[in-house]
C-alpha positions as CSV (number, residue, x, y, z in Angstrom):
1,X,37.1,38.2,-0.8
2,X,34.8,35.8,1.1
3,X,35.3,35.2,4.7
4,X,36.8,31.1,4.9
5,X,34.2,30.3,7.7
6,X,31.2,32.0,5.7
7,X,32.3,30.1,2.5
8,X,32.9,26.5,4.5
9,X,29.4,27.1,6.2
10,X,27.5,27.6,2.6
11,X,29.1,24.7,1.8
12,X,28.1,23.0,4.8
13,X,24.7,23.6,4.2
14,X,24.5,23.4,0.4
15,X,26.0,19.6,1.0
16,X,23.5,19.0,3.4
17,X,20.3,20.1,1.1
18,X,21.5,17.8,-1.5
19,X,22.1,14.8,1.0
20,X,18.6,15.3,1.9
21,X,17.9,15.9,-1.7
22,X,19.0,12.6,-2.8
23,X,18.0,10.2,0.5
24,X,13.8,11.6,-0.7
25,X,14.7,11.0,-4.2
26,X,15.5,7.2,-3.4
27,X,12.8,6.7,-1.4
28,X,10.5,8.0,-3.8
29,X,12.2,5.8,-6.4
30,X,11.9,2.5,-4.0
31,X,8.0,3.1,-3.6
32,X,7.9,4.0,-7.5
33,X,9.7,0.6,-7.9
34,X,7.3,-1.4,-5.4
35,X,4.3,0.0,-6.7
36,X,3.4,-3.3,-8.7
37,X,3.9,-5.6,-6.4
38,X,1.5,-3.4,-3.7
39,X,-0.7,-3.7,-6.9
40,X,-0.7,-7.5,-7.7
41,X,-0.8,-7.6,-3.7
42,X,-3.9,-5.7,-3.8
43,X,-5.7,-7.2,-6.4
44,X,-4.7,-10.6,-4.7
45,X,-6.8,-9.9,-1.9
46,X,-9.3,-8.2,-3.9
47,X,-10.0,-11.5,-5.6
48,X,-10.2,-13.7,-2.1
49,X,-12.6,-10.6,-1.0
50,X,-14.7,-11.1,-3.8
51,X,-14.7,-15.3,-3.5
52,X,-15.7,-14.3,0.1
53,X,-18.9,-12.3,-0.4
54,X,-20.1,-14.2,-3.5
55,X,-19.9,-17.3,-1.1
56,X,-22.1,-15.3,1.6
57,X,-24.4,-14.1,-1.2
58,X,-25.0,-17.7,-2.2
59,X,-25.4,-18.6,1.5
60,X,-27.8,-16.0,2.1
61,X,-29.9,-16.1,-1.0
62,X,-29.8,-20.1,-0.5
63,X,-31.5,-19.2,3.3
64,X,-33.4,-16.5,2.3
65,X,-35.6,-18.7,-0.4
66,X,-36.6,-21.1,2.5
67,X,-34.5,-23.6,1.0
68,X,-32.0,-23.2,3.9
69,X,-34.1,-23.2,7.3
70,X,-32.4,-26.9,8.5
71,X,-29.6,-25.8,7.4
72,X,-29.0,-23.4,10.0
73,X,-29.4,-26.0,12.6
74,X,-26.7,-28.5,10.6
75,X,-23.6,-26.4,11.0
């Protein structure tokens, strides 16, 4: 037969894999879980990105044709 302590010990330890087991598992889960909302997030500011440099391609193409000398002097 076993040995108590050796048998308590294994079972110590066993009970400790599987906490840690389980505690990766949910965070795992929580990040599979908030993995559209980092998404929409992303896109969000994917979209004001975009807004941003089509507004400083217009600038600069506007300044660039010569249209937009006085212009720099308004602002």
């Amino acid at each position: 037969m076993a040995d108590p302590l050796s048998v308590t010990a294994s079972i110590v330890v066993l009970v400790t894999a599987a906490i840690q087991s389980t505690k990766s598992l949910n965070v795992a889960v929580k990040r599979y879980m908030e993995r559209d909302k980092t998404l929409r997030r992303l896109q969000a500011e994917l979209d004001d990105l975009t807004k941003v440099l089509e507004a400083l391609n217009t600038e600069f193409s506007y300044w660039f044709s010569g249209l937009g000398e006085d212009r720099v002097y308004e602002r």
